[in-house]
C-alpha positions as CSV (number, residue, x, y, z in Angstrom):
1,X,0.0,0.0,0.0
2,X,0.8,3.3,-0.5
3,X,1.8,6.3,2.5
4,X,-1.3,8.1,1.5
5,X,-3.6,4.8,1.5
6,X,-2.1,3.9,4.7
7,X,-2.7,6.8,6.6
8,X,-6.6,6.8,4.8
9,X,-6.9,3.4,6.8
10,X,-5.4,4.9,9.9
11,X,-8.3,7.5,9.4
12,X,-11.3,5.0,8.7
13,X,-10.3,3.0,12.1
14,X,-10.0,5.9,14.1
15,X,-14.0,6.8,13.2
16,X,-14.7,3.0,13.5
17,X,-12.9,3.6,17.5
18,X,-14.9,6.6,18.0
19,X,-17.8,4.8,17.0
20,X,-17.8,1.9,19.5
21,X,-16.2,3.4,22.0
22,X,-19.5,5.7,22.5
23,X,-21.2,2.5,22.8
24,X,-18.8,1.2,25.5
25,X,-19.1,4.8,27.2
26,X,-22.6,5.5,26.9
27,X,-24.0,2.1,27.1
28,X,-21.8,0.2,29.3
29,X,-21.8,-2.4,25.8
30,X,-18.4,-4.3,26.8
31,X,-18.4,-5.8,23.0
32,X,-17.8,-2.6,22.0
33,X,-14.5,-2.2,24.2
34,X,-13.2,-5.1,23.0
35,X,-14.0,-3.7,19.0
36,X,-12.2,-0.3,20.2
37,X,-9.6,-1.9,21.4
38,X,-9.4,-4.1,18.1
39,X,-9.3,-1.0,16.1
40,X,-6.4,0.6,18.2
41,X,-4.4,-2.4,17.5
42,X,-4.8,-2.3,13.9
43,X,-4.1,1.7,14.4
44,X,-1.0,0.3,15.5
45,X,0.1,-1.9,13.0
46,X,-0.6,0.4,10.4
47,X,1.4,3.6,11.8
48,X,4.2,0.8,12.3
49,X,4.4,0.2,8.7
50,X,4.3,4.1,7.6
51,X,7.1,4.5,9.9
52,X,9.2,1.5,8.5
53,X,8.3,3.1,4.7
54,X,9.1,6.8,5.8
55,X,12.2,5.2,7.6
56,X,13.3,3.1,4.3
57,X,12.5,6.3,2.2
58,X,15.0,8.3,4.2
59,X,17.9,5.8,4.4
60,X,17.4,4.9,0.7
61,X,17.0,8.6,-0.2
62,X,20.6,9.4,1.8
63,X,22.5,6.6,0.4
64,X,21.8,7.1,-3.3
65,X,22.6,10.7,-2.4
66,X,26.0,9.8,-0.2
67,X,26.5,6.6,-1.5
């Protein structure tokens, strides 16, 4: 996937959190915590693998330039 597509994801799951953790909040639903926390965890993943891809672009960017 692409940066940009990645961080849409990021985006989408972060509404998706919001989402279920008003349920958890408002109506005590303990489902719903376990979606939110689901959705954080793919949050995670996700920002993992921009970082790795910004990190790669930066090394690969200063070695073609150094190198």
């Amino acid at each position: 996937m692409k940066l940009m597509e990645l961080m849409s994801v990021i985006k989408e799951e972060i509404i998706k959190a919001e989402e279920e953790c008003m349920k958890f909040k408002v109506n005590d639903n303990q489902s719903a915590g376990t979606r939110v926390r689901k959705h954080m965890q793919t949050i995670k993943g996700v920002a993992q693998r921009i970082r790795t891809e910004v990190q790669e672009k930066k090394n690969n960017k200063t070695t073609s330039v150094w190198g």
